[in-house]
Every structure is written in C-alpha cells, then in structure tokens.
N, C-alpha and C positions, 0 to 999 in steps of 0.2 A: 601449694594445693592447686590440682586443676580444675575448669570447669566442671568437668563431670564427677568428681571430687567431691567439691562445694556443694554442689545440688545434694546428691546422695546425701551426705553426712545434714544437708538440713532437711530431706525426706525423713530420715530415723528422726534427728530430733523432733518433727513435728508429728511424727506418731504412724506417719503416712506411708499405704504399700502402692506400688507401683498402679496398680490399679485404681486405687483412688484416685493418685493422682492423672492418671486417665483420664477417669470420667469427670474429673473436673474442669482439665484443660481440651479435653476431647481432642488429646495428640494419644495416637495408637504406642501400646505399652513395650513393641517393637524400638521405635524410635526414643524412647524414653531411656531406655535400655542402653543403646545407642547411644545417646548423649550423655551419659553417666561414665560411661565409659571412653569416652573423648569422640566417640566416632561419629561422625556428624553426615555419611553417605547418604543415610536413608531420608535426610531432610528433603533433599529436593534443590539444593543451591542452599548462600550465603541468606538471602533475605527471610528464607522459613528457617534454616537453624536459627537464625536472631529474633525472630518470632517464637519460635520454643523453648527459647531461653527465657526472652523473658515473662510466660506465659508458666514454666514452669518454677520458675522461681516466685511470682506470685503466690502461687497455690502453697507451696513448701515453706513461705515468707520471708523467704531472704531477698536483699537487694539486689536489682538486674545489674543493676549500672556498672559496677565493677566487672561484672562476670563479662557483659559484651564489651566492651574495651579493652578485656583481655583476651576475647575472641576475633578484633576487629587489626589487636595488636600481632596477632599469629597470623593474620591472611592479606593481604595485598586489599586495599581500597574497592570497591567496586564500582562498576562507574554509573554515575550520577542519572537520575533519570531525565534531564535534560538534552543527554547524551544522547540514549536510546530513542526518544518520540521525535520523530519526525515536527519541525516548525518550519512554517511556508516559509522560506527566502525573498531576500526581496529583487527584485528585476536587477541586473546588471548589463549596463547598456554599455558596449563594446565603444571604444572611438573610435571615429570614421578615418579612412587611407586620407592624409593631408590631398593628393593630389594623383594621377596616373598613374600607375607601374611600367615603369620601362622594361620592354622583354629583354632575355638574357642576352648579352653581345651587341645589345645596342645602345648610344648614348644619346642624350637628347643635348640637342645645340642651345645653348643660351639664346634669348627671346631675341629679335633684333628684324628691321623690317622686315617685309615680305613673308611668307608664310612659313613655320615651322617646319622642319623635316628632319625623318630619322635618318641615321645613317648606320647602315652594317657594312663594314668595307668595305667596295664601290658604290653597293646598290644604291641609289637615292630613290623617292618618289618625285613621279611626273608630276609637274604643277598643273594643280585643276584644265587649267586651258588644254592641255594637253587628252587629260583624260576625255574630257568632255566630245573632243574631235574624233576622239578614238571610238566612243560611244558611235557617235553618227553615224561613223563608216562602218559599225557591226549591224544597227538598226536597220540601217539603207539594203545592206547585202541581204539580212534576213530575209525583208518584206519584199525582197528579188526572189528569194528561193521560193519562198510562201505561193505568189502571183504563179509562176512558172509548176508549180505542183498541183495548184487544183486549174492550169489550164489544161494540164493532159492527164488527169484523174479524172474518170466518171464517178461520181456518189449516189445518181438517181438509178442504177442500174440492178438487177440480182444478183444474191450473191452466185458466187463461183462452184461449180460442184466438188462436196467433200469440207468444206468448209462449214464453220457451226458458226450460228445465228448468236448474237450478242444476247447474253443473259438479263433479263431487267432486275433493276439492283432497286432493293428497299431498304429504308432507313433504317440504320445499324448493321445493314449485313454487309461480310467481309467484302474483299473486292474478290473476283476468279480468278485466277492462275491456273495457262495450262500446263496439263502435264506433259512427259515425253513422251507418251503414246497417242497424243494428239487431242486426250479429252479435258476435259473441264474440273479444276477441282477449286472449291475454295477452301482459302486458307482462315483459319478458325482468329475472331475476333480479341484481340491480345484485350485483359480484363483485370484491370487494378485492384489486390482486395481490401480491403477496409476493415480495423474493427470495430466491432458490433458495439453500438452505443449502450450505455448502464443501463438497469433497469431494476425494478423489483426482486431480491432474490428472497426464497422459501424454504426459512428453514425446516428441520426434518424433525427435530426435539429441542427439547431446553432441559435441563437441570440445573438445580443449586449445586455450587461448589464450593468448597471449606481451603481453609488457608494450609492444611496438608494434604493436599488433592484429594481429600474423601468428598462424602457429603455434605452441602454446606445449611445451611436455614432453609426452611421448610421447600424441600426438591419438589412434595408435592404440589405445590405451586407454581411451581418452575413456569408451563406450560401457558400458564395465564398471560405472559407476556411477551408471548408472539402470538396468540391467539389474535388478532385483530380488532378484539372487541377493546373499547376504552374507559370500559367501565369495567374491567376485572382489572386484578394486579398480583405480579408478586412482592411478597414484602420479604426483607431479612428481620429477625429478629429484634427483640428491642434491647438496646445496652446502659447502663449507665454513664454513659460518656460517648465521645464523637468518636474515638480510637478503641472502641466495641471493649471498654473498660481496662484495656489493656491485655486481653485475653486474647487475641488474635492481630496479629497484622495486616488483614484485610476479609473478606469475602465477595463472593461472585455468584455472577448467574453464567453460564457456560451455555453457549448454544453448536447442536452438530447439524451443518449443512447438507451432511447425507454425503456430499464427495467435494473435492478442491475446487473453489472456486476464488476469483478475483474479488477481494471489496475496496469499492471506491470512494464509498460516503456510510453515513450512518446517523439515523436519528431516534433519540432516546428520549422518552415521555415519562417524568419524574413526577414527585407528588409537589407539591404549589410552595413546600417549604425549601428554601437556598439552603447553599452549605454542605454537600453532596461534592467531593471528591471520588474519580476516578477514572482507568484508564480505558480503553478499548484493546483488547490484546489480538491477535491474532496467530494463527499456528497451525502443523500437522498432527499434532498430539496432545488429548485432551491431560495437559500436562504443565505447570505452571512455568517451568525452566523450558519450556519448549515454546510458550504462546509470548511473542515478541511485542512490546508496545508499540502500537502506530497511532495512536493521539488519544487525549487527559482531557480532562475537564477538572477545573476548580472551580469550590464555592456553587454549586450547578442545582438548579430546579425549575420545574416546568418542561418546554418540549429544548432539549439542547440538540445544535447540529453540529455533525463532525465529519469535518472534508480531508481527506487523507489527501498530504502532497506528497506520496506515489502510492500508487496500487497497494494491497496486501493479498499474499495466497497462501492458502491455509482452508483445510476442512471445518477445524473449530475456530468458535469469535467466542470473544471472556469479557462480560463488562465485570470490572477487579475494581469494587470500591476499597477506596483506603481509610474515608473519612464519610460518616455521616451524618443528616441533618437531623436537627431538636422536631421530637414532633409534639402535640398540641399535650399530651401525659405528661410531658417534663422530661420523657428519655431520649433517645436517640434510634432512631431506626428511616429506612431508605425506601420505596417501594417504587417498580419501572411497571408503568400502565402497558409501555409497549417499547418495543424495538425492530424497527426493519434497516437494512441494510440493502445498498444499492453496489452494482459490480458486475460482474460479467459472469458466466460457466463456462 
C-alpha cells in the first residue's frame, strides 16, 4: 500500500471528508488530493510534503513514522541544513615563498665570497663599484647640460606671440593636454568607484506565512514588526508543544522589500524568553523552495544578531521559525518586536 493509499484508507476509517481534514491541518484540499494520490508537485519541495504527511496523518490518526520513511526511502536524501547556511570560515593563512624567485633562464650561483650574481648566458651584473662610477659620469654630464641650458634660456622675458599662457592648476584638477589644433584641453580625472557602505534598509510590507505558502498566523499583525516602534509585536499562534504540536513544520513572517536588494546583516528583537529556533531566508519569490538559507539561530531570545559571511539578494527576507519558545501560559508561542536589515539597493 502506498502513501497516498494509507492516508485515504485512514481518512474513511476515521469518518473524515477531505475537507475536514483541511480545516484541520489547514493544508489546501487541492494538495490533500494530491497526496492521496501519490502526487506530491503541489507540496512545494521534500520538506512541506513531509510536513503534510505528517500533519495529515495526525488528523486521520494513523502513524507518521512509517509513511515518511517510506517517502524518504523513494527520494534521494536531502541535503542537510548545515550544508545550505552559510558559517564564517576561519582565516587560512597561506605560507610565506621560503626565499626569492629566480626569473625564468637564470640560475642563482651557490653563496661563496664576494657578492652574488645572476647569470643568464653571458650577461653578468657589474659589481657595485662599477655601477657607482657609472652613476657619477651620468650625474656630472647632466648638471653640464642643466648649466648650459638656463645659460642661454631667458625665463624672465614675455611670452612669444601665438603662444598660450600656462593654465593655473587647482587641487584635484586634471593636468592640460594640448590638442592638435594648438588648444588647451584637459583630460578628465581618472576615479575609482567604491561600493556604497551598508545601511538601513525599508521594507515595503510584512505578512505572515504558513508552512504551505498561504497565510500563516495572524498576517494582520504582520506589520507590527518592522513598524519601528518596540512596543508592538507580532506574535504566531500559541501551540501545545515547541514543533507547533506537530501540525506544521514551521511558520514565518515574510517581509517584501519593494524591489532586489543586497542584505548584509540583520537583527531580530525577540520576546525575553530563549528557545526560539530559526532561520533567515532570503529570495526572488515569495516562495518557500525559492527563499535560500543565509543564517539560523538556535535556542534564541531577546535582541539576536546575524552577520551574513556573503551578501544575499533577493526581494523577499523570511524569518522561517522551526521551533518555539514556552511562554509564561504553559504553551509555546514566538513574537519579533522588530526586525531591520542592513545591505545595500
């Protein structure tokens, strides 16, 4: 019997129409359908079909555990999310050249008095003394020409007619260059460009997002937490356990930046209780298979920081909790007072 088999045949026995079990698991009666029938497209990837399995096998009361190991055993592994989130590295410091490089075609003489020299088939270097005399004689010649130049150059005189007067140069401007028609032109300041340092970016909206890319826990709050103020929040739902009772494999708040931009850090303001798992996604489509993990948080509460080791671009950012913390009731529920993100446009 197959998965979608198994399910079905304990939907009738437990009484239940497709619909029900809907509204119970709040996975659309499309996808239920779906996976009754082995077809697992409309999940969205491996992670929400095994989220609907065992979500809908709660409701129907049969055991998950078989059915996803028999769906884990028909698909290739996936790979770990250690894999996926980027973790800083640590420096890796090159070792240094033992000694010189010898250029191509020449060999270096074993050490042995007097001074080293290379040799490339005949050529040798002159020994210092030698150079040094050679200096002399180009010095001595110069300051012959130099003497002999400004004693038959006038400098205190006017200039010559047809001739253009020297341009006064201010700091930073090019130098002139003339042109072949005899005029003046300068040539435009060569200018390195730089990029633009991180800063505050502004998102456009927030919504809640649910673990089959609908709606997730109260959307109309969404907004609370990029509003700036720290005294609102939004919260998810309360569950009877940390893993949202086993009903879902995670929930998010999704935020749209309005158009692609760069992020480069990001810091999230939690409520005071620890135990708060989850990831930072990032993507072009508000879309669960499409927003790529760029850094997690375990066990997390209060204000957490998270420094991406590279850039992420993407329109949408998705904080994807997978686990949340006990609150002061006895259940379990998550609420972000705020969240801003730094990066570039």
């Amino acid at each position: 019997m197959s998965i979608g088999e198994a399910l079905a045949k304990a939907r009738r026995q437990a009484g239940l129409s497709m619909a029900q079990v809907s509204e119970q698991t709040r996975i659309g009666e499309t996808i239920i359908a779906g996976i009754e029938g082995d077809d697992y497209s409309a999940c969205g990837g491996d992670f929400d079909a095994r989220g609907h399995i065992r979500s809908i096998a709660a409701a129907v009361g049969a055991d998950p555990r078989p059915l996803i190991e028999a769906y884990d055993a028909a698909r290739p592994a996936p790979p770990s999310l250690a894999e996926e989130v980027t973790e800083p590295l640590p420096a890796v410091r090159l070792p240094q050249h033992p000694g010189p490089v010898t250029p191509p075609g020449m060999h270096q003489e074993r050490p042995r008095a007097g001074p080293v020299t290379l040799t490339a088939g005949r050529r040798r270097q002159r020994r210092p003394l030698a150079w040094a005399v050679a200096l002399g004689v180009v010095l001595v010649a110069g300051l012959g020409c130099a003497g002999y130049v400004l004693a038959n150059t006038g400098h205190a005189g006017a200039p010559s007619a047809g001739a253009h007067p020297p341009l006064p140069r201010r700091a930073g401007q090019a130098s002139p260059v003339a042109s072949a028609a005899g005029g003046v032109q300068t040539a435009p300041a060569a200018t390195t460009p730089t990029a633009a340092p991180p800063r505050t970016l502004t998102p456009a909206s927030a919504a809640a997002f649910g673990s089959s890319g609908g709606q997730g826990d109260n959307s109309d709050l969404a907004v609370r937490a990029i509003d700036g103020n720290p005294a609102t929040a939004w919260h998810t739902d309360w569950y009877a356990t940390a893993r949202f009772g086993n009903l879902y494999p995670g929930t998010g708040l999704l935020v749209d930046m309005g158009r692609p931009v760069t992020i480069t850090a990001a810091r999230v303001t939690l409520g005071r209780a620890d135990g708060a798992s989850f990831q930072l996604r990032v993507g072009a489509a508000p879309a669960l298979a499409s927003l790529r993990p760029v850094a997690r948080a375990v066990g997390a509460g209060g204000v957490v920081h998270l420094r991406l080791t590279r850039p992420a671009h993407g329109r949408y950012v998705l904080l994807w909790f997978t686990r949340l913390p006990p609150s002061p009731a006895g259940t379990f529920q998550v609420a972000v007072y705020g969240l801003q993100l730094q990066g570039r446009t």
